[in-house]
C-alpha positions as a Markdown table, in Angstrom:
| # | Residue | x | y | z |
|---|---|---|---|---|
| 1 | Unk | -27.8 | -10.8 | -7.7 |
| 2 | Unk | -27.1 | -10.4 | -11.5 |
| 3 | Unk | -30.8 | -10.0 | -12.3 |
| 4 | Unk | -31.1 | -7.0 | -10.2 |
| 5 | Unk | -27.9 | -5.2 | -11.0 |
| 6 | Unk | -28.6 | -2.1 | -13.7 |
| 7 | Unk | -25.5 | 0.0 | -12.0 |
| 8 | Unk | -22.4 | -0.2 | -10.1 |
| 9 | Unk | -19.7 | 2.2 | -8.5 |
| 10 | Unk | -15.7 | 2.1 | -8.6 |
| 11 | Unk | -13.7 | 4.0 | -6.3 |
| 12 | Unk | -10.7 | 3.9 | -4.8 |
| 13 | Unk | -9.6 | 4.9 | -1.4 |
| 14 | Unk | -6.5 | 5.6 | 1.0 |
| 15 | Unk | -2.7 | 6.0 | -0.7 |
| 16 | Unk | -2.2 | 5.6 | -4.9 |
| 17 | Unk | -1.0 | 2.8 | -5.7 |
| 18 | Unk | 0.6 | 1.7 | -9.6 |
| 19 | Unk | -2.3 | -0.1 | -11.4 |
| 20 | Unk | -5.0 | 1.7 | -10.0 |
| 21 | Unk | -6.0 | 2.6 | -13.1 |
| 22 | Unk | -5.7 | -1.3 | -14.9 |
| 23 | Unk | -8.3 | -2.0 | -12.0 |
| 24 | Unk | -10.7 | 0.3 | -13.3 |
| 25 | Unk | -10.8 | -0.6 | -16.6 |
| 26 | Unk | -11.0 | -4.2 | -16.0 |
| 27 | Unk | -14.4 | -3.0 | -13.8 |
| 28 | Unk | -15.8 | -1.1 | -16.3 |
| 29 | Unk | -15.0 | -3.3 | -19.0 |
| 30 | Unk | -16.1 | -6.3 | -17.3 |
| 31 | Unk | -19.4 | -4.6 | -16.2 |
| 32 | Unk | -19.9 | -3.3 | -19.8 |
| 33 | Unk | -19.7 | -6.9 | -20.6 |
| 34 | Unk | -23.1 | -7.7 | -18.4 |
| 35 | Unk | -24.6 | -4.3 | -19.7 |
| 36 | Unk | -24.6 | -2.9 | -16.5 |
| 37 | Unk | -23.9 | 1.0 | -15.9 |
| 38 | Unk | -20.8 | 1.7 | -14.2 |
| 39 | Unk | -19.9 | 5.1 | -12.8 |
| 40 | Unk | -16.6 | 6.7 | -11.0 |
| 41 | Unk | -17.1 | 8.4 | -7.1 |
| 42 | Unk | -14.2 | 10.8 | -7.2 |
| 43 | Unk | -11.6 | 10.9 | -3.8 |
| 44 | Unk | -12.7 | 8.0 | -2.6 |
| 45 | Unk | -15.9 | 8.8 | -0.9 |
| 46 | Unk | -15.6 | 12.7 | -1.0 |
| 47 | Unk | -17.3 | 12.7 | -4.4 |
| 48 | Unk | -20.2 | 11.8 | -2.1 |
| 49 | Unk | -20.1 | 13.5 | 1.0 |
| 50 | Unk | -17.9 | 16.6 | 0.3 |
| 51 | Unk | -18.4 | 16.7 | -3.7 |
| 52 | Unk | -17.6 | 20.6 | -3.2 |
| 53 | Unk | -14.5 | 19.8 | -2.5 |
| 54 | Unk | -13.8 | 17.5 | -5.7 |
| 55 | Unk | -12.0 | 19.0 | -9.2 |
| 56 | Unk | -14.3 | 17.7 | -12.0 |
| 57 | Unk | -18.1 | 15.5 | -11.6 |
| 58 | Unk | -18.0 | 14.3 | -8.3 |
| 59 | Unk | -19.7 | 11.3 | -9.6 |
| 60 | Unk | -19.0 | 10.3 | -13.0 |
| 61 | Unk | -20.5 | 7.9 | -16.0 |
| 62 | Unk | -17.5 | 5.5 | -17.2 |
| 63 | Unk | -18.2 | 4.6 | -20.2 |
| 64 | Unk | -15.8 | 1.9 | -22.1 |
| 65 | Unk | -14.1 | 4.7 | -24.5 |
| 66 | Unk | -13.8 | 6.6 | -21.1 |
| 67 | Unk | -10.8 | 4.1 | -20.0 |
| 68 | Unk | -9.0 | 3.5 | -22.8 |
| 69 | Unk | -5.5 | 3.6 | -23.0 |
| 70 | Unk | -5.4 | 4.0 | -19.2 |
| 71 | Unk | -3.9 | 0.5 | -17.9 |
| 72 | Unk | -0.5 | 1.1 | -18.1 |
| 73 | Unk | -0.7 | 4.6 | -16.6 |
| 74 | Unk | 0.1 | 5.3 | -12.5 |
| 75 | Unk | -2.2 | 7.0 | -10.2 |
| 76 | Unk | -6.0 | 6.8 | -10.6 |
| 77 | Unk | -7.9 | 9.0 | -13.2 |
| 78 | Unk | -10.7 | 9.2 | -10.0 |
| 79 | Unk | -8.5 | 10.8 | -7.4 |
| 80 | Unk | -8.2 | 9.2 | -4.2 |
| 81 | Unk | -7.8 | 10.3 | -0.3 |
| 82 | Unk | -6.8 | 8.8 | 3.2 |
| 83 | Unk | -8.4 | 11.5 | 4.5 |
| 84 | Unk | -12.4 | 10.7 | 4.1 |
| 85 | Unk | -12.7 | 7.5 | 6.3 |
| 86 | Unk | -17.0 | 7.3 | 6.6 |
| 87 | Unk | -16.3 | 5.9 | 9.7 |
| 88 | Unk | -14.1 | 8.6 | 11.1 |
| 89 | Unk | -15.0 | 11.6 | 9.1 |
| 90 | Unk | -12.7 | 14.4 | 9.6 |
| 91 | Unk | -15.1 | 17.4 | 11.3 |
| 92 | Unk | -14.7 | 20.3 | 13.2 |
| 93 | Unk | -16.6 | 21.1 | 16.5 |
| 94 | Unk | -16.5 | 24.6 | 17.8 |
| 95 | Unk | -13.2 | 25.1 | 15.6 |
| 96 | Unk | -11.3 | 21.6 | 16.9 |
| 97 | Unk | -10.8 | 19.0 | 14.7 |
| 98 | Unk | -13.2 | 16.0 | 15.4 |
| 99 | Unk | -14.4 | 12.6 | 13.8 |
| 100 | Unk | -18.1 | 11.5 | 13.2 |
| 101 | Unk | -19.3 | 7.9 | 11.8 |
| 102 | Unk | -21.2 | 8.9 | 8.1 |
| 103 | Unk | -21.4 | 5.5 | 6.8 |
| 104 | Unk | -25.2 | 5.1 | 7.5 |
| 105 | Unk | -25.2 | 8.6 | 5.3 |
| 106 | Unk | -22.9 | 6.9 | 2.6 |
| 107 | Unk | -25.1 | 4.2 | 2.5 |
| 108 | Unk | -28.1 | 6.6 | 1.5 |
| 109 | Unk | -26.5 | 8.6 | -1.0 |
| 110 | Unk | -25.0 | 5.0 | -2.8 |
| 111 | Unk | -28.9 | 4.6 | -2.4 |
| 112 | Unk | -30.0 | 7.3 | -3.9 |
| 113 | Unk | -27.8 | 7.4 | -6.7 |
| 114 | Unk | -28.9 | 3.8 | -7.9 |
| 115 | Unk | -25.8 | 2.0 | -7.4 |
| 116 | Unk | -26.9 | -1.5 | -6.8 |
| 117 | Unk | -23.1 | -2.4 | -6.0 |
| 118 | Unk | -19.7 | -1.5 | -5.0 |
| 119 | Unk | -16.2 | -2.3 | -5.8 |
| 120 | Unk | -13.9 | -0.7 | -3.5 |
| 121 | Unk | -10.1 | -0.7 | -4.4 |
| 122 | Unk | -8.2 | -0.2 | -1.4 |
| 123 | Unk | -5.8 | -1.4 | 1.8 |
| 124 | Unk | -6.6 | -2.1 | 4.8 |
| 125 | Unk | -8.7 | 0.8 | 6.2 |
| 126 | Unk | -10.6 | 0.4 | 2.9 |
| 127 | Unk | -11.5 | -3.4 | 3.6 |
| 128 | Unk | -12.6 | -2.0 | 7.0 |
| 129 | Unk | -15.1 | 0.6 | 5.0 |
| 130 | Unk | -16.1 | -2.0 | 2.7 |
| 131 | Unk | -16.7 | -4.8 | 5.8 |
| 132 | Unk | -19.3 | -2.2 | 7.5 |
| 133 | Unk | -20.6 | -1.3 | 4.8 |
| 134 | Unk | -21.7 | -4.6 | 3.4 |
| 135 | Unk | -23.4 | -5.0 | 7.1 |
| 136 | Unk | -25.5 | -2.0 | 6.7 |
| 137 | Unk | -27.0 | -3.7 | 3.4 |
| 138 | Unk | -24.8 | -2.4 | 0.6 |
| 139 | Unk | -23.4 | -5.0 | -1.6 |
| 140 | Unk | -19.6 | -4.7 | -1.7 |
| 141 | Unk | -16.6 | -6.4 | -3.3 |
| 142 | Unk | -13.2 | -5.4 | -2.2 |
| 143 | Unk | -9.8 | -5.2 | -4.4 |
| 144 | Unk | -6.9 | -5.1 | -2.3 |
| 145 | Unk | -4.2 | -2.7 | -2.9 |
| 146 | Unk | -1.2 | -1.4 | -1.0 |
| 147 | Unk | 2.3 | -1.2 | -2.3 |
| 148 | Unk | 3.6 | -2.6 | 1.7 |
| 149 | Unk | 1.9 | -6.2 | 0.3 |
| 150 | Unk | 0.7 | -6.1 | 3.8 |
| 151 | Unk | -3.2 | -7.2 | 3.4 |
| 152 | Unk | -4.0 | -10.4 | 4.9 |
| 153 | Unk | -5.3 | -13.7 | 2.8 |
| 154 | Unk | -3.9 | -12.4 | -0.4 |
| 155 | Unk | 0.0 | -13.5 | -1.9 |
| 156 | Unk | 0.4 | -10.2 | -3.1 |
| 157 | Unk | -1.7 | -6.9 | -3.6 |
| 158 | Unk | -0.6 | -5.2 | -7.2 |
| 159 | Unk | 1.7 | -1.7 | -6.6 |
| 160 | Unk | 4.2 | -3.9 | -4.6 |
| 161 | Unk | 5.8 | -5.3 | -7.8 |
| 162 | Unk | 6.6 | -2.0 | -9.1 |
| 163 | Unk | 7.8 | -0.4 | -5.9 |
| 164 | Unk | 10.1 | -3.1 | -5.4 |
| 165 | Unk | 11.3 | -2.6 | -8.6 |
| 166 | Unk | 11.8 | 1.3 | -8.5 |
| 167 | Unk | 13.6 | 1.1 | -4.9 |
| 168 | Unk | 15.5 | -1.8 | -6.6 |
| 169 | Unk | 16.7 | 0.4 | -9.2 |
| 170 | Unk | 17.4 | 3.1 | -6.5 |
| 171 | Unk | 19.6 | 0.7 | -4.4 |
| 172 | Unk | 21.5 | -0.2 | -7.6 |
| 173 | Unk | 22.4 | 3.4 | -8.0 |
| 174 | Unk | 23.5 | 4.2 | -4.6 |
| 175 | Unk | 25.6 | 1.1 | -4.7 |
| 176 | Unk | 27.8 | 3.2 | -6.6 |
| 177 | Unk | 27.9 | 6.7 | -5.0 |
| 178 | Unk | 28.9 | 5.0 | -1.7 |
| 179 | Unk | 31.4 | 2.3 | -3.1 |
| 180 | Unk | 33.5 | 5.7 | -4.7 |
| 181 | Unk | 33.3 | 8.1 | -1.4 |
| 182 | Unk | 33.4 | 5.2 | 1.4 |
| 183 | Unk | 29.7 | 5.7 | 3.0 |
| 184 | Unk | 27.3 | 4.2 | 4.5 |
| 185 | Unk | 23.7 | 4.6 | 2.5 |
| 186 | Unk | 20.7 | 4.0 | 4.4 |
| 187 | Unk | 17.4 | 4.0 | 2.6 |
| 188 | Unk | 14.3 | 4.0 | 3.6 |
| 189 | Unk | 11.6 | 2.7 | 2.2 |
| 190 | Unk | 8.0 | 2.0 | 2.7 |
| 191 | Unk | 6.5 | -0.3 | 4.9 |
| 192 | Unk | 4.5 | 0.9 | 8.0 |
| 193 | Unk | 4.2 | -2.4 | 9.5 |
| 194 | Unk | 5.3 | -5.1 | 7.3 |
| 195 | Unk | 8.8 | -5.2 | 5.7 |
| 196 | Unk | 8.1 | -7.0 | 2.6 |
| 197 | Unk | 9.3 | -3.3 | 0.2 |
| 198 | Unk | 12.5 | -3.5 | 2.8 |
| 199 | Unk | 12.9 | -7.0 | 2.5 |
| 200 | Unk | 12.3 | -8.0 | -1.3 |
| 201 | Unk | 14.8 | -4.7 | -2.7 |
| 202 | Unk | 17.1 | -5.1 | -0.5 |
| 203 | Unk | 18.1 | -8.2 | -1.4 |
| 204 | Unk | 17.4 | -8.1 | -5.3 |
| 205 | Unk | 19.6 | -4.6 | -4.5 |
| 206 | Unk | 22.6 | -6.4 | -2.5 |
| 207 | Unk | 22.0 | -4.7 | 0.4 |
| 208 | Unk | 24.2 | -5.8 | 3.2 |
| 209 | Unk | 21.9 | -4.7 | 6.0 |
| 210 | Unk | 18.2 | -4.4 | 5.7 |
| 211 | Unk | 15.5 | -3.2 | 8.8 |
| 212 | Unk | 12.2 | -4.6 | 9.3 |
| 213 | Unk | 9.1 | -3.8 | 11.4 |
| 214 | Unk | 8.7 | -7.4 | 12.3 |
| 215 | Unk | 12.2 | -7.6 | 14.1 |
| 216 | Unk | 13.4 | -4.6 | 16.2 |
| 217 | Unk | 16.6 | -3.7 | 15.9 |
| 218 | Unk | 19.8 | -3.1 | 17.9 |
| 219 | Unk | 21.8 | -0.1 | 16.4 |
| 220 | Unk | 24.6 | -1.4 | 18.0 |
| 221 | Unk | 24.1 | -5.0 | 16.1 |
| 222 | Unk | 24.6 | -2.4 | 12.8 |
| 223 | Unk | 27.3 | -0.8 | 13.6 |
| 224 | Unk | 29.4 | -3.6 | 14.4 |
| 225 | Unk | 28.2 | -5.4 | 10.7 |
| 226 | Unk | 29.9 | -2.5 | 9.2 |
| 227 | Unk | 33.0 | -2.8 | 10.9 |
| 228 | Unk | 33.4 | -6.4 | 9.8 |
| 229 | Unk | 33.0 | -5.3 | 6.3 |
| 230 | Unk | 35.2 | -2.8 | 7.3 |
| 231 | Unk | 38.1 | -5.1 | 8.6 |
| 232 | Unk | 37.3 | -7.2 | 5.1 |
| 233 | Unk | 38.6 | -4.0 | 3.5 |
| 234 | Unk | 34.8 | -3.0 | 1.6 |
| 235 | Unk | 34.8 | 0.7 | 2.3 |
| 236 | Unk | 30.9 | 1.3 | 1.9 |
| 237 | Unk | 27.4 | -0.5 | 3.4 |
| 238 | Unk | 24.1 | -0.2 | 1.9 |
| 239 | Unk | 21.2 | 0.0 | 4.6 |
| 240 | Unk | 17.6 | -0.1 | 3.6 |
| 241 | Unk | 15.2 | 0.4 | 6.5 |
| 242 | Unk | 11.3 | 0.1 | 6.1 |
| 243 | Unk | 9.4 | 3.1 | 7.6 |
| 244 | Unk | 8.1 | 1.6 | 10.6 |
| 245 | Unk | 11.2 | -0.5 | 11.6 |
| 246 | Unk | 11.9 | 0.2 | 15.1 |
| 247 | Unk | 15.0 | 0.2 | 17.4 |
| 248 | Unk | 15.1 | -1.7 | 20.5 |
| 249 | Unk | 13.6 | -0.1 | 23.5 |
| 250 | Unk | 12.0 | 2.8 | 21.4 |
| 251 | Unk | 9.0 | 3.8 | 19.4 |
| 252 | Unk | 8.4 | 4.3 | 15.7 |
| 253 | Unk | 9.5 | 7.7 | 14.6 |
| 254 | Unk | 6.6 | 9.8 | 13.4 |
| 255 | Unk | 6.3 | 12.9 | 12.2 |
| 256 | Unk | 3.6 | 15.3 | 12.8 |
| 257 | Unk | 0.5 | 15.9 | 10.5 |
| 258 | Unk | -1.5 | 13.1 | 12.2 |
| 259 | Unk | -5.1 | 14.3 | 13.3 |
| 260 | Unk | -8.5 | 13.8 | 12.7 |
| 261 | Unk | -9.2 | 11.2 | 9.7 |
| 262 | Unk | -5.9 | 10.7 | 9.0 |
| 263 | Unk | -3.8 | 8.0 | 8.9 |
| 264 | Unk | -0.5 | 7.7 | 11.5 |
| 265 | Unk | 2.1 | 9.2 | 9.7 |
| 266 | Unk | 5.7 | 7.7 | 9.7 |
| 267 | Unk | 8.7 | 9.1 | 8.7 |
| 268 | Unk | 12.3 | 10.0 | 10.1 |
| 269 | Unk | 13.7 | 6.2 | 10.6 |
| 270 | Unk | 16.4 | 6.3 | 8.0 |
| 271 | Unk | 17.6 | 10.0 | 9.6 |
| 272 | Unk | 17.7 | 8.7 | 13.0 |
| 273 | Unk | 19.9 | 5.2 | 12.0 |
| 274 | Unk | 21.8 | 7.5 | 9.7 |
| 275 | Unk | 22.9 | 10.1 | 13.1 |
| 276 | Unk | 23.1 | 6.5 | 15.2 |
| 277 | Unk | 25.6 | 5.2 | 12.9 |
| 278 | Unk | 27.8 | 7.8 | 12.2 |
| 279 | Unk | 28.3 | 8.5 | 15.7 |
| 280 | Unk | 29.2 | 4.8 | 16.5 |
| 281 | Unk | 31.2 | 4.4 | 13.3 |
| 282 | Unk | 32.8 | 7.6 | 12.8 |
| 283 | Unk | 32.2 | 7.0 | 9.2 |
| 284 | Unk | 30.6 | 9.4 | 6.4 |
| 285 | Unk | 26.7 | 8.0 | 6.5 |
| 286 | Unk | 23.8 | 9.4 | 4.7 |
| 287 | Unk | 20.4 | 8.8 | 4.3 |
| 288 | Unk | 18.0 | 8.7 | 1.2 |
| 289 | Unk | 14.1 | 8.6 | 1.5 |
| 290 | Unk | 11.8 | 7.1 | -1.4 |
| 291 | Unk | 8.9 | 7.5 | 0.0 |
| 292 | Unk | 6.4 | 8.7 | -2.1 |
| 293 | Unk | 8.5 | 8.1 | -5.0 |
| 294 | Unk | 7.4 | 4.4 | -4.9 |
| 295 | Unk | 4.2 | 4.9 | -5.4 |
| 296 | Unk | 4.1 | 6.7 | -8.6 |
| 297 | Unk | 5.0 | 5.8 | -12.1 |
| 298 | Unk | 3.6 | 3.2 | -14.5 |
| 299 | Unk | 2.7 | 0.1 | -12.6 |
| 300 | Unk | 5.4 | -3.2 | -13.9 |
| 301 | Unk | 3.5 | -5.9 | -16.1 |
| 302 | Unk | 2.8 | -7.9 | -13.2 |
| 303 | Unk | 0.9 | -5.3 | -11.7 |
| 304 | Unk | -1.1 | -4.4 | -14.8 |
| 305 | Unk | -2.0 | -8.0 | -15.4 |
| 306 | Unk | -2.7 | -8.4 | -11.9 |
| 307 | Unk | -5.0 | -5.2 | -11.2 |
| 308 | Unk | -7.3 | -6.2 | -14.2 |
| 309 | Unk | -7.7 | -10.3 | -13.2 |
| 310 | Unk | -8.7 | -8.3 | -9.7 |
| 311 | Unk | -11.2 | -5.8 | -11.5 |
| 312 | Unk | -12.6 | -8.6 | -13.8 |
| 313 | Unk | -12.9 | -11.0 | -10.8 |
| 314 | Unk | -14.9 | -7.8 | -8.6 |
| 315 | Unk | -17.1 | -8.2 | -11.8 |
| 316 | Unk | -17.9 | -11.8 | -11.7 |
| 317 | Unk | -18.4 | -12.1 | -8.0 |
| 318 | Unk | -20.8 | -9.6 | -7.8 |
| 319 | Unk | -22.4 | -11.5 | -11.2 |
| 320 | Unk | -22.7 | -14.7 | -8.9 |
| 321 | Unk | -24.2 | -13.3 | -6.4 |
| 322 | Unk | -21.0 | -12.7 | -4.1 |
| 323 | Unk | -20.9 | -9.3 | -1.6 |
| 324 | Unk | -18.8 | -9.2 | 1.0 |
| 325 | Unk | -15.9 | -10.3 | -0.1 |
| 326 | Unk | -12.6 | -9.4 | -1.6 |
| 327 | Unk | -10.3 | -10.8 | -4.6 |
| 328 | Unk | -7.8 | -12.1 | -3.2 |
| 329 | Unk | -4.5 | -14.2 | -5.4 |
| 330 | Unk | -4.3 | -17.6 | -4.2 |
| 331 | Unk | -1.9 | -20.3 | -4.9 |
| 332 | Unk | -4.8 | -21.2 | -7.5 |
| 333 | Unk | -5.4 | -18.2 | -8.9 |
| 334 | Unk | -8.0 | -15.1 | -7.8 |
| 335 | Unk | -10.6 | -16.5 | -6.0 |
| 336 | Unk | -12.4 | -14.5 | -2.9 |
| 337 | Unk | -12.1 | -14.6 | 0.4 |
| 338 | Unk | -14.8 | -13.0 | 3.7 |
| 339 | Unk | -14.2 | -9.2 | 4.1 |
| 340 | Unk | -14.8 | -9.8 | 7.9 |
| 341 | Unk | -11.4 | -12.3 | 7.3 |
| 342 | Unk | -9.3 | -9.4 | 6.2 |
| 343 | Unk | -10.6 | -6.1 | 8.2 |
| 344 | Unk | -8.1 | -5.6 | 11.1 |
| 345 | Unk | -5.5 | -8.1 | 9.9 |
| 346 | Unk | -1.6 | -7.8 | 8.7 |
| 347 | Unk | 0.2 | -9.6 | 6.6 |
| 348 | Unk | 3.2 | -9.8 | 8.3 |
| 349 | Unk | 7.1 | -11.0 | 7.0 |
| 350 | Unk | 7.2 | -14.6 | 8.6 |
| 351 | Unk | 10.1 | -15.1 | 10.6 |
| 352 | Unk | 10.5 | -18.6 | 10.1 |
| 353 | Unk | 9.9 | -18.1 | 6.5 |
| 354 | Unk | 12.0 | -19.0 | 3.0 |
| 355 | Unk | 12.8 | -15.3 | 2.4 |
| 356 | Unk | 13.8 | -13.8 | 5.4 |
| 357 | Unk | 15.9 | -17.5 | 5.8 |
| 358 | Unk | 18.0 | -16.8 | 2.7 |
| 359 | Unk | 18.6 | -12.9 | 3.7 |
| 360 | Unk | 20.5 | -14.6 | 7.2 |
| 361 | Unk | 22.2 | -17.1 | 4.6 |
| 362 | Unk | 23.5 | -14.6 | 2.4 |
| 363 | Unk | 24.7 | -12.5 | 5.8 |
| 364 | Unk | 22.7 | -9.7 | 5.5 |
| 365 | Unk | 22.4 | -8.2 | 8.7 |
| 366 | Unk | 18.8 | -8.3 | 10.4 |
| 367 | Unk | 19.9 | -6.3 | 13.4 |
| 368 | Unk | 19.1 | -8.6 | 15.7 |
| 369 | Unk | 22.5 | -10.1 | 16.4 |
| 370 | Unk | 21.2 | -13.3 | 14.8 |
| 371 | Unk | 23.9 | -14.8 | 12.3 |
């Protein structure tokens, strides 16, 4: 493939992510390296089939002087969107919102452009674009990236170092507040259906309880961990709760905003256990969300010297002769593994696994009624 490669395109798709930005350097660097061209698509596919509705060139040239100094900055200098899924393009039909499939269309305009190649940085619904797309005859190479860590065949996607971090930091804080007025603090963080933001601050935080998606919880299991630290005379609990953690017997809370081309959106979890617990306890609880607060900022070290190994590697595959695939870090290093492999699958906490041992052996309550 490296004879026929002139040009290739960088964009990145669905939620920003710290070290974004690492990633695209690293690509154009890399490519600059193999005197190929390498241009930005703005919004993650907007800047080619709404480019009206992008600020700046829709599709730009990135030259090497273009990223520099960018690496250690958050967000992504080429916009992004969960809104502009090709394969379920938000429309409207007679004034309802619709979907329509315009990847066959997406696949023309890369086409027409001269982009020989693709690196797509993105999670999961991302490695789902880039999957069909490679089947329609467009050479892709994924980057995975999600602050939930929750992409399959990868250790760890780069944004989940510095949001654990940050809601570390946040946890440290509240530790405070609640130890002087006696409360109960539940945060919640990230994590639509993996845990792993929940799981890895709230034990680098001290948290005594912490909520995951993987293991539904009884509310009454809660409460009665925070009368035992009660009776042990330690006036205040910390709770950390991962978006998508659900009670027994119920569904996720959502909130609305949820249509056509969007993603599910989560949000209310740490309110609900908050009103749950003071009602059981009789105790002053109250809730924090991070939310979007994790995802912004300067990415940690890790996740700069992780984004641009992943953009470098997008750059060599595609050099060998590799499409259809995504970096992925491996116990050996970054190596890549079958798109097909990753579309449609979660990396999910392991119950039986190291971490989520040591949180039972330190007594952090899973809200299960496990010891």
């Amino acid at each position: 493939m490296q004879a026929s490669i002139q040009r290739i395109a960088v964009t990145t798709g669905g939620g920003d992510a710290p070290g974004l930005n690492a990633v695209i350097r690293a690509v154009v660097l890399a490519s600059s390296g193999h005197g190929w061209e390498c241009w930005g698509i703005r919004d993650g596919f907007n800047g080619l089939l709404a480019p009206h509705s992008c600020l700046g060139e829709p599709v730009l040239r990135l030259l090497p002087e273009a990223v520099h100094g960018i690496g250690h900055l958050g967000g992504t200098i080429l916009g992004s969107t969960n809104r502009g899924n090709p394969l379920r393009y938000p429309v409207r039909r007679d004034g309802a919102p619709g979907e329509e499939d315009r990847s066959d269309e997406l696949v023309g305009l890369c086409r027409h452009h001269g982009f020989d190649a693709l690196v797509m940085v993105g999670g999961d619904s991302s490695m789902e674009i880039a999957d069909c797309l490679h089947r329609k005859g467009l050479p892709v190479v994924g980057v995975p990236k999600t602050i939930d860590n929750d992409l399959d065949r990868t250790i760890q996607t780069f944004g989940f170092d510095t949001a654990v971090g940050f809601a570390t930091e946040c946890i440290d804080r509240l530790h405070t507040t609640a130890d002087s007025q006696h409360r109960v603090m539940v945060v919640e963080v990230m994590g639509r259906y993996a845990g792993w933001i929940a799981l890895h601050a709230g034990m680098a935080g001290g948290a005594h309880v912490i909520l995951l998606p993987e293991i539904p919880f009884d509310i009454d299991a809660v409460a009665a961990a925070i009368a035992r630290r009660d009776a042990l005379g330690r006036g205040h609990t910390i709770v950390v709760v991962a978006e998508g953690a659900q009670p027994r017997g119920e569904g996720r809370a959502l909130r609305a905003g949820a249509g056509a081309g969007h993603a599910e959106r989560l949000g209310g979890i740490g309110a609900w256990v908050e009103g749950r617990l003071a009602e059981r306890t009789g105790k002053d609880c109250r809730s924090v969300v991070l939310g979007h607060l994790l995802r912004g900022g300067a990415p940690s070290a890790f996740d700069r010297v992780v984004s641009a190994r992943f953009g470098a590697a997008a750059v060599r595959a595609l050099a060998a002769g590799q499409a259809g695939v995504m970096v992925a870090l491996g116990e050996g290093g970054v190596g890549t593994v079958p798109l097909g492999e990753v579309a449609g699958h979660s990396r999910l906490v392991p119950l039986d696994g190291d971490t989520l041992r040591t949180a039972r052996d330190l007594g952090i309550c899973l809200g299960d009624g496990a010891p």
